[in-house]
N, C-alpha and C positions, 0 to 999 in steps of 0.2 A: 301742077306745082303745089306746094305744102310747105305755110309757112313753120317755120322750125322754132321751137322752146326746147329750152335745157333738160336733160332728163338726167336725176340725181346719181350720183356713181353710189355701188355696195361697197367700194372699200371700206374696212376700218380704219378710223383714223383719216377722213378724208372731210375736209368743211364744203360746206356747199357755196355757189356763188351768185349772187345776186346778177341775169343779165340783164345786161343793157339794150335798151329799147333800140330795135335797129329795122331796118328794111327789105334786108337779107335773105329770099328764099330758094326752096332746092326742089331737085325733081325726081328725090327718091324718098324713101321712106326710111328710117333709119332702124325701125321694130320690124318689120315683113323680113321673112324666109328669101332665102337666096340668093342672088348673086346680079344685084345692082348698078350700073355702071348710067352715070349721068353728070349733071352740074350742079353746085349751090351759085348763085345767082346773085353779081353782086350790082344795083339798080346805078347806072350812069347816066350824063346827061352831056356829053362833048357836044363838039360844033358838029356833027355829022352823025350824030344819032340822038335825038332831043329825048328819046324814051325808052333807052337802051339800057341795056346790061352786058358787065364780064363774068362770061360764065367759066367756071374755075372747074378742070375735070375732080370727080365726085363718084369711086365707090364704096360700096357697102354689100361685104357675105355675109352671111347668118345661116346660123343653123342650130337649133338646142340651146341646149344652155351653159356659158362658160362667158368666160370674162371677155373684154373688148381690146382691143389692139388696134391702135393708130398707127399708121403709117404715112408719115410726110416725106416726098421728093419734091426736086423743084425750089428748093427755099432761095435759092442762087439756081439764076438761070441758065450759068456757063456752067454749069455740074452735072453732069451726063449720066453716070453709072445707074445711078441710083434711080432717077426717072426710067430707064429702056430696064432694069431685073424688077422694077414695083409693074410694070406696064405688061412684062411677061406672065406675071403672079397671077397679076387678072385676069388674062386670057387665059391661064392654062385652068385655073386652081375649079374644082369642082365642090360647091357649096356641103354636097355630103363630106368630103373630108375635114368638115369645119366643124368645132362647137367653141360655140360661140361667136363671137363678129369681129370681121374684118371692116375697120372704116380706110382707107387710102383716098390720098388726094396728093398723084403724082403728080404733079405741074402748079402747085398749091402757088408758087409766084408769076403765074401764067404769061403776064404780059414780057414779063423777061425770059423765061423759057423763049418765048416765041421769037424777040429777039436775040437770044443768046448772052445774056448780059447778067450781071452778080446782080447790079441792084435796078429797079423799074423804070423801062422809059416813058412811061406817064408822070411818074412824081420826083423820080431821083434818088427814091426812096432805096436802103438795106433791108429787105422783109426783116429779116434775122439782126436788128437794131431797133425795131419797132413795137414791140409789145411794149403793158398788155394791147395797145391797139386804141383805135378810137374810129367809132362807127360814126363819127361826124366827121372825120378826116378825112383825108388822100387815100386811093384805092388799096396802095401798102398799106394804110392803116386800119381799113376796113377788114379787110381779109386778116390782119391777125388778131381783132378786134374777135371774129367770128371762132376763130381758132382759140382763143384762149378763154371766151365766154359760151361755148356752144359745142364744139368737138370736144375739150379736152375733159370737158366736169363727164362726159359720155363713156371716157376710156377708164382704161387701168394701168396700160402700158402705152408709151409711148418712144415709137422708133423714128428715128430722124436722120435722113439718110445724105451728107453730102460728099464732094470732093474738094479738090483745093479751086478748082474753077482757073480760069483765065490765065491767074497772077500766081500760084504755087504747085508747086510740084510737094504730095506727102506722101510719106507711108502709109501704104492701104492702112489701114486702123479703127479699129471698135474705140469708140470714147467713152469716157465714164463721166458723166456729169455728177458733179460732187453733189449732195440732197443737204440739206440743210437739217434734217434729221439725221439719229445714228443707224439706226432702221432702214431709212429710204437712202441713206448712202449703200446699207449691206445690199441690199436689193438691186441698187442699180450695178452694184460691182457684179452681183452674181450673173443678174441677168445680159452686160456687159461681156462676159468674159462667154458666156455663151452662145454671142455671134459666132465665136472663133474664127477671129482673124486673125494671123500671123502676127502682131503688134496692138498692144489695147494700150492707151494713151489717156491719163487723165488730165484735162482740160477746164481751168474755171474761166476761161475767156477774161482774164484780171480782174475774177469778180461780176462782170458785167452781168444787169438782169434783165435785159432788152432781147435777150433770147428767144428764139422757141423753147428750148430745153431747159433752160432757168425757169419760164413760165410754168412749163410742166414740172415740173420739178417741185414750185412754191402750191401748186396743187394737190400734190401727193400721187401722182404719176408715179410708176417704175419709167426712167428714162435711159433710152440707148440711143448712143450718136456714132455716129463713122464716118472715118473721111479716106476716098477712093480714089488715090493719086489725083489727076489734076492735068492742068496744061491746058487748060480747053480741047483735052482730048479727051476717048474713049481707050482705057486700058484692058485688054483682055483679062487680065491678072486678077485685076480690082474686082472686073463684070463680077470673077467666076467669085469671089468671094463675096461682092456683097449677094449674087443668088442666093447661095447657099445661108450666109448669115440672116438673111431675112426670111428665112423658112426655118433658120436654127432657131429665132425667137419667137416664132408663133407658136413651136414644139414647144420650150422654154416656159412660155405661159400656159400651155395645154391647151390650144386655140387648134393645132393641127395634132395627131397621137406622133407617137412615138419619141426617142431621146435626138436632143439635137446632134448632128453631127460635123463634130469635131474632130479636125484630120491632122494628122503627124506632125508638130510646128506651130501649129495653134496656139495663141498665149503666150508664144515664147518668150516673148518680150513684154514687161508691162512697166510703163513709162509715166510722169509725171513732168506736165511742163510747170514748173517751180514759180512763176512769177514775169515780172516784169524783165530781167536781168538774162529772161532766157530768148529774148526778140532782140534780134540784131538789125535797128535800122539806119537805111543809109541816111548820111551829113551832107551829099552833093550830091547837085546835080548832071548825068552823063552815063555813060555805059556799063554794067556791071558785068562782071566777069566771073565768075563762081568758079571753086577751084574746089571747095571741098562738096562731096558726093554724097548724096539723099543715105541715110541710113549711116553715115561715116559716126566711130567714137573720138572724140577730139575733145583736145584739154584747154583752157583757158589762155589766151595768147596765141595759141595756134592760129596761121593765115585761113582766113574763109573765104575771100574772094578779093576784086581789086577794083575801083569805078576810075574807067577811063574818059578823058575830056576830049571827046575826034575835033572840037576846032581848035585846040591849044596844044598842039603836036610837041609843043617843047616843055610843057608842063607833065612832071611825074603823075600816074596812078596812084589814086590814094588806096593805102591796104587796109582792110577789112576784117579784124581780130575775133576769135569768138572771146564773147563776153563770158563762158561758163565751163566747167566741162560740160559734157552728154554727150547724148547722141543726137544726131541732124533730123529732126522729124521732119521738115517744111523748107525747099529752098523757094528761092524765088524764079519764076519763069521767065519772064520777058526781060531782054537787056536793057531796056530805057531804063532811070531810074531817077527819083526824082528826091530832095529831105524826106524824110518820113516814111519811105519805102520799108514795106520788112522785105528782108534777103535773107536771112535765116532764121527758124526757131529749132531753141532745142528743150530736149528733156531726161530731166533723172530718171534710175530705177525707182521704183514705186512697187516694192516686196512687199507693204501691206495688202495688195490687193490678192496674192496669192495666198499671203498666212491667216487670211480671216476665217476662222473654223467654218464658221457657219455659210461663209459664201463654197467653201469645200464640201459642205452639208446637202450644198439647196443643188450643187451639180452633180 
């Protein structure tokens, strides 16, 4: 085992970060050749293990020299796609087709992975609500503590792979996490649009900087997200796209040769969820009934669904209006529903992501 220190990114334009003393280590090497596959090693103390640790799978290719690429699954445990095409990568990918290094850490929120669950049944914790982390916290906060202090100053890119989990049904989708630069915004549109996924959606989560993606992002990360339909199921659709997108963006960075490959349809649609006004959530408590269909264009006022009351038979369903026009990116899966439920989101077209010369430049 090898305790782990920061090791400084070559981007330009990249600050360096001070980490925080923690206790954290792993059992691969992150500079050795090859094709690594192990844990970083986070030190617990529960009632049934006084001296234990969650070990969090952990690999790392290398080969030559070229820039680095992070690859998170896992961030929600009910999100499937992304953990079983990161988990194939590994197995198949042969470290000669590599320059540069691959770091992936499919099940990066493990203990919910394991039960199937968005957020930790240890803490209760949202991984993806939690940075930058804190290494004196709860095991969610230790892991993204690690992740935001230790992998990401390591990268150049970073890919984040989820779906809608449990609660949404979305359109497969590449996201562009907005950069807080004008530069690292071009970059991540470019490198975004070269997952090629049938839909790319940009996404500021209302701002929020509790992200992985935000976090990467306020780094100087290139950042790309995607989200892989949903249901707590597995999608064939999604699988086959996000394979392909996560072998499009290690092309993309010149991590693997050749140009990524983008197929008929790709990009078609590029989306932006606008705000607050494009989350449609429910006012009652009781049944929801969805009427309008993942991908539908609908105008403002138009019926979206209906929440029915099963113990008040004589009480009407209340109807459910979209707040905007768009398109339907996100419905909601399960019919319980409780105040504060999302049941729909939607989003505008977002034409700047196709007319920016230079992201036409860099594809």
């Amino acid at each position: 085992m090898t305790n782990l220190q920061v090791v400084g990114s070559e981007v330009l334009g990249r600050s360096a970060i001070t980490p925080r003393r923690n206790s954290i280590f792993t059992s691969v090497d992150f500079d050795r050749p090859g094709k690594q596959i192990g844990y970083f090693c986070v030190p617990q103390s529960p009632h049934d293990d006084a001296w234990g640790a969650v070990q969090v799978p952990l690999a790392v290719i290398k080969n030559g020299s070229g820039p680095t690429v992070l690859i998170e699954a896992g961030n929600h445990g009910d999100e499937y796609e992304g953990p079983i095409a990161l988990g194939e990568l590994l197995r198949d990918i042969d470290p000669q087709e590599v320059s540069g290094r691959i770091i992936a850490v499919p099940a990066i929120n493990v203990r919910a992975v394991e039960a199937g669950t968005r957020t930790s049944p240890v803490d209760g914790l949202n991984f993806n609500r939690s940075f930058p982390g804190d290494f004196n916290g709860t095991l969610t906060e230790q892991i993204a503590a690690y992740l935001h202090d230790v992998l990401f100053p390591m990268a150049d890119y970073f890919l984040d792979l989820h779906s809608g989990g449990s609660s949404l049904m979305i359109l497969p989708s590449a996201i562009i996490e907005p950069s807080p630069t004008t530069d690292g915004h071009r970059r991540n549109i470019a490198a975004t649009l070269a997952f090629g996924a049938p839909t790319v959606v940009m996404v500021d989560n209302l701002g929020e900087t509790r992200t992985s993606t935000s976090s990467a992002n306020h780094q100087g990360l290139v950042v790309i997200g995607s989200e892989m339909a949903g249901g707590g199921l597995v999608s064939q659709e999604a699988l086959a796209i996000c394979r392909r997108g996560i072998r499009n963006v290690l092309k993309h960075a010149g991590v693997l040769a050749g140009d990524p490959d983008i197929p008929a349809g790709a990009n078609a649609r590029v989306l932006k969820v606008p705000g607050s006004d494009a989350y449609l959530l429910a006012d009652d408590d009781g049944v929801f009934e969805p009427i309008t269909e993942l991908g539908s264009v609908v105008r403002k006022g138009d019926v979206a669904g209906r929440i029915h009351f099963l113990r008040s038979p004589a009480r009407e369903p209340v109807v459910l209006r979209h707040p905007i026009d768009g398109v339907v990116f996100a419905k909601r899966q399960p019919g319980r529903v409780r105040p504060g439920n999302c049941c729909f989101v939607l989003a505008n077209e977002y034409p700047e992501a196709l007319a920016h010369e230079a992201v036409a430049d860099e594809l």
